[in-house]
C-alpha positions in Angstrom: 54.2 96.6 103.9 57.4 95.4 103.6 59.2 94.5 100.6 62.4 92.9 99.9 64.6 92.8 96.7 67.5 90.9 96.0 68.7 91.6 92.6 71.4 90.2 90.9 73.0 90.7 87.5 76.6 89.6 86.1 77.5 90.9 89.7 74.5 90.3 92.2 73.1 93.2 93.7 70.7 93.5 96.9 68.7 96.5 97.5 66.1 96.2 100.8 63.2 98.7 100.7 60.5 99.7 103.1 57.5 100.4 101.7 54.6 100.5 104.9 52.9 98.8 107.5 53.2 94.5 107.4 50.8 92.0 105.7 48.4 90.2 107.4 49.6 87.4 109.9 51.1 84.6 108.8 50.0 81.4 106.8 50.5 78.2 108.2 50.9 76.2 105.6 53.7 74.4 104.1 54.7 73.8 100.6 57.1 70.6 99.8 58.6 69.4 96.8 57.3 65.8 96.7 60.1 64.4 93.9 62.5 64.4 96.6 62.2 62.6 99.8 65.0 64.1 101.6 64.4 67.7 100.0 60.7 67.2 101.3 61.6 67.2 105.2 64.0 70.2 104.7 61.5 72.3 102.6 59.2 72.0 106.0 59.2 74.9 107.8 60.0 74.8 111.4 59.9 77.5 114.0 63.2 79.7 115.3 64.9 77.9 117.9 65.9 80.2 120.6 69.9 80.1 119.9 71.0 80.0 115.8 72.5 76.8 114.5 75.9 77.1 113.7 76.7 76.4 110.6 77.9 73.3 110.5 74.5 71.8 111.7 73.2 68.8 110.2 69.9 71.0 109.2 72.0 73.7 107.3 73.7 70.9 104.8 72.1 70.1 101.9 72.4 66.7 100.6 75.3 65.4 98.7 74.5 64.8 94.8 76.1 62.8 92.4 77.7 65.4 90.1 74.4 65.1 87.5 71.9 65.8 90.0 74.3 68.9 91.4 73.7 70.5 87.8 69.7 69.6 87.3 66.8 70.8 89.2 67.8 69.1 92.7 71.0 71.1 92.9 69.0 74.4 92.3 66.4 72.7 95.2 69.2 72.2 97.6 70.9 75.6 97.5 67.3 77.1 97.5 66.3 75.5 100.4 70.1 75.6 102.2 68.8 79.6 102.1 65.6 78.9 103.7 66.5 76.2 106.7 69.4 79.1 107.0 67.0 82.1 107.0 64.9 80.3 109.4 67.4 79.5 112.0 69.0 82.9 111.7 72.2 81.7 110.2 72.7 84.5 108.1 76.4 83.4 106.8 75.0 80.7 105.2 71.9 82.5 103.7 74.3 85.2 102.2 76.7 82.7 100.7 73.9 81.0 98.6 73.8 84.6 96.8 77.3 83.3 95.4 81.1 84.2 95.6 80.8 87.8 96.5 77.2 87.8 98.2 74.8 90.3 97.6 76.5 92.9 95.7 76.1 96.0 97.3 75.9 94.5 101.2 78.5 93.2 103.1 77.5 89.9 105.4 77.4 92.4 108.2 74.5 94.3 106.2 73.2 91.6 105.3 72.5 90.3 109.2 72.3 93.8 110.2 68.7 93.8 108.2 67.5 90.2 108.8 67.8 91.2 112.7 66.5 94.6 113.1 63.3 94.4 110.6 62.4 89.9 111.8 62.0 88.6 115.3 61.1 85.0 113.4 61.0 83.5 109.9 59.1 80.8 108.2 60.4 80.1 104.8 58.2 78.2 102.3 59.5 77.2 99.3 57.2 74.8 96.7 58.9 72.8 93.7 60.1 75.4 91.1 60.4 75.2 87.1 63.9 75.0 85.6 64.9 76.4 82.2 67.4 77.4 80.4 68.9 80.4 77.8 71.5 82.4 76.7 74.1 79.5 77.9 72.7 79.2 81.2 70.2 77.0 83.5 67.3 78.9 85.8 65.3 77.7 88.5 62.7 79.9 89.3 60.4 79.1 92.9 57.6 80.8 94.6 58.7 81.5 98.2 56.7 82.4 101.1 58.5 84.4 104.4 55.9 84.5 107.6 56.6 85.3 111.1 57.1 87.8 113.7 58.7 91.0 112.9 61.0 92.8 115.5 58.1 94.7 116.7 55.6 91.5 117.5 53.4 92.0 114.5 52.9 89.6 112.1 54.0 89.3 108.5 53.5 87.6 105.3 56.3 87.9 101.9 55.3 86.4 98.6 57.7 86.2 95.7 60.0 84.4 93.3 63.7 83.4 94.1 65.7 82.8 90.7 68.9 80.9 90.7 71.2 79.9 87.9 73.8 78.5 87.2 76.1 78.5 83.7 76.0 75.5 81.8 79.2 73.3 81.4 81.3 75.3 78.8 85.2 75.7 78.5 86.0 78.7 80.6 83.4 78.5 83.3 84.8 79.3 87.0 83.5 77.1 89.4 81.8 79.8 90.7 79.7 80.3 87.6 78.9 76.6 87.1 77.3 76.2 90.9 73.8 77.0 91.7 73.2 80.7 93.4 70.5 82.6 94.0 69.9 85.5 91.4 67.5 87.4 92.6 64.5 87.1 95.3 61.7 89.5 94.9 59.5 88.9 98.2 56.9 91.4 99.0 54.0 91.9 101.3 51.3 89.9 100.3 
């Protein structure tokens, strides 16, 4: 079983644990988020290409939003699923910088890929519609997400867990930083 924190707080923090064997193989099912037509064909999951896509690919850029959807729900979708289409094609830059400014804290981007590659051979990301809120002066989208694949050693695998974002709402002071969408933590564990 494997299980995968990333935990943020002011400053985000990542801690990767194994715990023991992997799940049972992997689900082939997709989850899509059916308010948004263009979010919906990203949110499908598609297998590992045999070289990664650089990041400038069409498939790594979310879609541009008027600047009132960029701060609702479909700015949390796009940078939610700008980490999955990244995860699955093994464009780690891009999956690290959803985590915001600094990444991770506690891994560096070299880390970061260092553990993607040696634990996953491929990755499935599923990622349904999520629930938005908000508290203590800031907005939270919180999403079930599913990982399946292959790992590194050819068996199959299956991570279940919730991948928080948030962003701070507009108020005088706010860095840019703060008021864009990042992911706050991502609990995924054998399941």
């Amino acid at each position: 079983m494997t299980c995968i924190h990333f935990i943020g707080a002011g400053a985000l923090a990542l801690a990767l644990a194994a715990c023991s064997a992997p799940a049972p193989g992997p689900e082939a099912s997709d989850a899509q988020d059916t308010s948004d037509a263009s979010a919906a064909t990203a949110a499908q999951a598609t297998p590992i290409p045999a070289q990664p896509t650089p990041v400038a690919s069409v498939d790594n850029q979310a879609p541009v939003l008027v600047p009132d959807s960029e701060r609702g729900a479909k700015g949390a979708r796009n940078v939610l699923l700008t980490w999955a289409r990244a995860l699955e094609n093994r464009n780690y830059a891009t999956a690290y910088a959803q985590f915001g400014q600094s990444g991770p804290n506690g891994a560096s981007l070299a880390d970061y890929t260092s553990w993607w590659k040696r634990h996953y051979k491929t990755i499935t990301v599923a990622v349904p519609t999520g629930d938005m809120e908000g508290g203590a002066g800031s907005l939270y989208y919180t999403a079930p997400a599913t990982l399946t694949g292959e790992t590194v050693d050819g068996k199959p695998y299956r991570l279940k867990g919730d991948v928080i974002l948030r962003r701070v709402n507009d108020v005088d002071g706010a860095t840019p930083d703060q008021l864009r969408w990042h992911i706050m933590s991502a609990d995924l564990k054998a399941a």
